[in-house]
N, C-alpha and C positions, 0 to 999 in steps of 0.2 A: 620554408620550414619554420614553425614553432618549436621554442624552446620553453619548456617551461621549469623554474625553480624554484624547488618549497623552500622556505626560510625560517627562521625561528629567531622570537627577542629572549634575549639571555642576560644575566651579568654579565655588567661589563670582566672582561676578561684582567684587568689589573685592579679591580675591587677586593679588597680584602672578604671574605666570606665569612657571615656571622650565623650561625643556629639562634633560632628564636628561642625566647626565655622558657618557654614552653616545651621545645624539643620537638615538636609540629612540622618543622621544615626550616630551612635558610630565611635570613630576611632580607626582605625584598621592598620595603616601604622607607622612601628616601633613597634608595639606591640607584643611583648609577647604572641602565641598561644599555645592550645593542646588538646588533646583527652577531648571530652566532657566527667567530670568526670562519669557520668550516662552511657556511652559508654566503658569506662575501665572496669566498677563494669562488663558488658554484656561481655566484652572479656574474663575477671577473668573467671567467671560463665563456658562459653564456655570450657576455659585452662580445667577446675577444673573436666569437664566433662569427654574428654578427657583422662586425665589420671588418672580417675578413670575408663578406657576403656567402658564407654556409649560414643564413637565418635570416628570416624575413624581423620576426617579432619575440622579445622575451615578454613570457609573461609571471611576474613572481605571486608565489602565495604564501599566504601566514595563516596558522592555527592558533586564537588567543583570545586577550581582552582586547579591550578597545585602542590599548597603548600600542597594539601593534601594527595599530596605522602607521605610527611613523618610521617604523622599521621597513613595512611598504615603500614609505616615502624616500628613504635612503637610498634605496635599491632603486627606486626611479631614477633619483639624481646621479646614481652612478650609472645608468644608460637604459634599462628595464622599460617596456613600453607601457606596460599597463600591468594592475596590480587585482589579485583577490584575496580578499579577506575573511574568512571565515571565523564568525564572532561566537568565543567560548568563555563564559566567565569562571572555568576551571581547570586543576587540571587535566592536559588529556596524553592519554597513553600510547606508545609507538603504534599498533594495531589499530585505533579508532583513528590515527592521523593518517596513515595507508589507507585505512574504507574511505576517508572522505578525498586523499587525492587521488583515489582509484575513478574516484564519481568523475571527478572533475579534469582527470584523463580522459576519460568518456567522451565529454561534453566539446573539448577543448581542440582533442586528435594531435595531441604535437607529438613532432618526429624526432627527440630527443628531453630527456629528462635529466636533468643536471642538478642533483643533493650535496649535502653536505656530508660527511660518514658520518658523523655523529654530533650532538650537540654537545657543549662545553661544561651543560647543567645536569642531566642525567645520563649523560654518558654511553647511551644504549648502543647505537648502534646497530638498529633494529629496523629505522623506517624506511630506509630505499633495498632492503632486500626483500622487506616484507609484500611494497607495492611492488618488484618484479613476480612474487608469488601470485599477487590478488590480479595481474593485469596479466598474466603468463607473454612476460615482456624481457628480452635477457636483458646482462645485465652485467657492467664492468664495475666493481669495488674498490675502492683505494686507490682511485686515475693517479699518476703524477704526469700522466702526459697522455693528451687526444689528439688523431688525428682523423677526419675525414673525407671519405672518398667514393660519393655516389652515394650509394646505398646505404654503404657499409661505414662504420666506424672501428678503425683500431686503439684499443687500451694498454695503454703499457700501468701496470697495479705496480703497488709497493708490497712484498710479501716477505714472511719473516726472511728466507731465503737469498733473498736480492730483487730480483724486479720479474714480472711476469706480463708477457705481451698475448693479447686476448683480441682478435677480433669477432665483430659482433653485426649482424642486421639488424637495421633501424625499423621501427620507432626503438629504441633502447633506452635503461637505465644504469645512467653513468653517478657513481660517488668519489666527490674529492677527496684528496689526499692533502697535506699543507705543503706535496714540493711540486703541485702542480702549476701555481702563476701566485704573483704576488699582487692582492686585490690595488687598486688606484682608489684615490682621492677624490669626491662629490665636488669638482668646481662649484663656483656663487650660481653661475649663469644657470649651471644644470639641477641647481637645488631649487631656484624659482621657478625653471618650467617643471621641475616636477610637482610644484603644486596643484599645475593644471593637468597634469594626465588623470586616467581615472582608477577607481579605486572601486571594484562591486564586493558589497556585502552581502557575504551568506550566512545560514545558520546549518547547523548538522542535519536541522530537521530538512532543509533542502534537498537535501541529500539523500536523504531516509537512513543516515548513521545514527546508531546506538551507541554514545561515548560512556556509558554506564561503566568504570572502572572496574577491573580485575582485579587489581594489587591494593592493598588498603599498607600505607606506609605506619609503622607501632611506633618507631622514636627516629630520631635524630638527634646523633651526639658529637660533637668534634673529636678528631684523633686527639690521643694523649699527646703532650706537648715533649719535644725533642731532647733529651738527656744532654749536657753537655760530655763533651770527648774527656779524658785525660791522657796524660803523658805517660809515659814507662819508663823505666832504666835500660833495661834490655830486653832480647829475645825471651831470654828464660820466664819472666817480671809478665810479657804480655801474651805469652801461651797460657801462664796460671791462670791468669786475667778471663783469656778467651776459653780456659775449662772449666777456672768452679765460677766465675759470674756471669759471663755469658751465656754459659753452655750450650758454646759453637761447636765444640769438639770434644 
């Protein structure tokens, strides 16, 4: 069985985030990039499969610039067989990154698909339910735990609730959760031979996708900055408080 995982390069997760002077978007020039963490937990998952011999092959893919070769590269070194790249010098939006791993489901046939829920930079939350739409392929959301058996795959989802257990027939699309496994570490050894695996490059027109934008983003502004607290005397001192300045109550 093929496993295949889309991946996405993101801020680094412990980078301070800066809005361009502009208000255009975040900066990202000089910064600090890497696997969206959500994207890791789906490579782990994939590895962990693998060599529990449920999977012949992972194979990861990226939607991006050029930089996200090396994002490719990470996910080799942590065990990934082979990598595609799909080269965009913009950006692109949850729906045009479903048409082109719909294409590439196609092409490919793997009998599980293993996302991320969401990236860590826009947030959406849109791409792996989008491609169980485009590929009428079901579809387990928010895993914190898989298990497989033949055919079939069972999901146990994280939901507001408590936990919900879903099983599913394969080929399926599976989205991590963060209490699903905790990613591992690119050994030296495993980061040299990933230089040698391979890496194919596409473009959208491969594809015959349209990444032609929907959403036209008008500003970008940082939240207001955090009031500091104060102290009270009493009860009486921080109900006032909580009516005429707040007006919580």
């Amino acid at each position: 069985m093929k496993i295949l995982v889309p991946i996405k390069r993101v801020i680094d997760p412990y980078v301070s985030i800066r809005v361009k002077s502009d208000n255009t978007g975040v900066e990202t020039d000089n910064v600090k990039m890497s696997m969206n963490p959500f994207c890791e937990i789906a490579v782990e998952e994939a590895i962990r499969l693998k060599e529990s011999g449920k999977a012949e092959e992972i194979i990861v893919v990226s939607v991006g610039n050029q930089s996200c070769q090396e994002t490719i590269r990470t996910a080799l070194a942590m065990g990934a067989d082979r990598g595609i790249h799909v080269l965009i010098d913009q950006t692109v939006e949850p729906l045009s990154i479903a048409k082109i791993l719909s294409k590439i489901i196609d092409e490919e046939k793997p009998g599980l698909v293993i996302s991320g829920k969401q990236a860590i930079d826009g947030d959406n939350n849109q791409t792996g339910q989008m491609l169980a739409a485009l590929t009428d392929m079901p579809q387990g959301t928010f895993a914190s735990k898989i298990e497989i058996d033949g055919d079939k795959i069972q999901v146990t989802r994280e939901i507001d609730g408590g936990l919900q257990t879903v099983k599913l027939n394969m080929p399926a699309i599976i989205t991590t959760d963060l209490r699903l496994n905790e990613p591992r570490y690119a050994s030296l050894p495993n980061i040299m031979k990933a230089k040698k695996k391979p890496i194919d490059q596409k473009t959208p027109d491969d594809y015959g996708i349209d990444i032609t934008p929907r959403l036209k983003t008008l500003k970008v502004i940082e939240p207001p900055k955090r009031q500091a607290g104060i102290k009270v005397e009493n009860i009486s001192e921080l109900v006032e408080k909580l009516k005429n300045e707040a007006g919580v109550i």
